[in-house]
N, C-alpha and C positions, 0 to 999 in steps of 0.2 A: 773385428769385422766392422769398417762403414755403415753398412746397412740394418746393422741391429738395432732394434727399437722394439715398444713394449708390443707394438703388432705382429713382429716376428718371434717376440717370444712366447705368445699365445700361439701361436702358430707350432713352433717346437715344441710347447708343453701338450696341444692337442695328438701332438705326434707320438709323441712319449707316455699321454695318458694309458692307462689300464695295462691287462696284463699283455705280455708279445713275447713271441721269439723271432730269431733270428738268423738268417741264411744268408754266409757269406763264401765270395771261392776264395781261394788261397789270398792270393793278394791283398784284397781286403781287408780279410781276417787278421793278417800280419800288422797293416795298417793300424786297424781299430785294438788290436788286441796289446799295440806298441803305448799306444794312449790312454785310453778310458780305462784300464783298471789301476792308474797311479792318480786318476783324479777325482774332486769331490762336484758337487750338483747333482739337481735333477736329472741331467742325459746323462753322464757318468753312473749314476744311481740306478735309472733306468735298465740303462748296457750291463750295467755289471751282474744285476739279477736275472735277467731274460738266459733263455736257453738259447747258447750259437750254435748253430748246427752250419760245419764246416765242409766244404764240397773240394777235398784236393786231395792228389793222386801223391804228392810228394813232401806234406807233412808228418811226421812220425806222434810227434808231439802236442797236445793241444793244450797252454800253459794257462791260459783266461779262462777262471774259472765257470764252471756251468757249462763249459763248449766240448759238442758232439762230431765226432768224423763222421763222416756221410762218403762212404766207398760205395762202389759197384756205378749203377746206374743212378745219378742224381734227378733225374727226370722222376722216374717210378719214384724214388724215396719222397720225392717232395710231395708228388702226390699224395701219396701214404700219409705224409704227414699233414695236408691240405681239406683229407675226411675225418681226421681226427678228430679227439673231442678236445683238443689242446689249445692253446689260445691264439690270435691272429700271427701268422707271420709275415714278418718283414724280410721280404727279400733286399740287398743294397747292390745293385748294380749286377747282370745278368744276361746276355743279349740270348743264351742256349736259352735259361727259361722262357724269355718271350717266346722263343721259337717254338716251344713248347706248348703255347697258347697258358703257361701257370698264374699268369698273372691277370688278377682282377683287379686290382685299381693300381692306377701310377700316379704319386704325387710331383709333380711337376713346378722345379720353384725356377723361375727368371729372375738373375740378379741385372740390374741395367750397368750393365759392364760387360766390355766385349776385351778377350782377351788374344783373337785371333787365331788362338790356336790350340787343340782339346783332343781328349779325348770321345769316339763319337756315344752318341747317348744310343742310339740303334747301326749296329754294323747289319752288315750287307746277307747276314744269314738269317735276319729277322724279317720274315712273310709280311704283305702289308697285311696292315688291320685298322676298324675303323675305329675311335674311339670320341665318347660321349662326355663332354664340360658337365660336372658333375656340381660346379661354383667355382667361381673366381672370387678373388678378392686383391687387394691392394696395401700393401704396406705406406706409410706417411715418408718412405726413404726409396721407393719406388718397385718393392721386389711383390712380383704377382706368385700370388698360390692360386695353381689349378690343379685338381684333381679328377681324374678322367677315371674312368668304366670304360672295361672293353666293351667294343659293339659289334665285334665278328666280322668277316670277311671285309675287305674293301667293296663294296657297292659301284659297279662299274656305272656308266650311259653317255651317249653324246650330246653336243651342243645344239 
């Protein structure tokens, strides 16, 4: 990666500090579960200990060790697991949960690289919402971390 520098690796280690689990849907999960349990480091280290808990209607199998299926209703479960006395979780990409109003902070990283073309970070089934700069910061290779707090309903008024 270009942009790695010792700024973004504090940055990754804060991400990775303490304990977490982990809620991925299918795709994801395929992704991260194809990777990180054949490699060594701190985020592999991280990943490989945390509990996945998996949201998909068409895996039989969950091969990465520590990983949970999550059938029925993923909204309720997450909840469920949201009052728990279990440790933070990390949701990785979700637009149902947003809709769901489950997420309370979004970490938010801009790499200064336009690729033209993406995946979106909110589709069209996610309600607006306001959300609160929690801190920004700046990497020495240009990538901004922000991390935002929901702040509830969009706030309408006129000009």
């Amino acid at each position: 990666m270009p942009f790695l520098d010792d700024a973004l690796n504090q940055a990754i280690g804060e991400t990775i500090a303490g304990e977490f689990d982990m809620l991925f849907g299918r795709r994801t999960y395929e992704i991260f579960a194809a990777y990180w349990p054949n490699h060594r480091g701190p985020i592999a280290k991280a990943f490989n200990k945390a509990t996945k808990y998996v949201a998909t209607r068409s895996l039989d199998q969950l091969d990465w060790a520590t990983s949970l299926h999550i059938g029925g209703d993923v909204v309720d479960e997450v909840r469920r697991l949201k009052v728990s006395d279990g440790p933070a979780l990390h949701i990785w990409g979700s637009s149902e949960l947003i809709a769901a109003e489950l997420v309370d902070e979004y970490r938010i990283w801009v790499f200064p690289l336009v690729l033209g073309e993406g995946k979106r970070l909110f589709e069209s089934s996610v309600p607006p919402r306001g959300l609160t700069l929690v801190e920004t910061r700046s990497t020495p290779k240009g990538v901004l971390i922000n991390p935002y707090r929901s702040a509830g309903p969009v706030k309408t008024g006129s000009l």
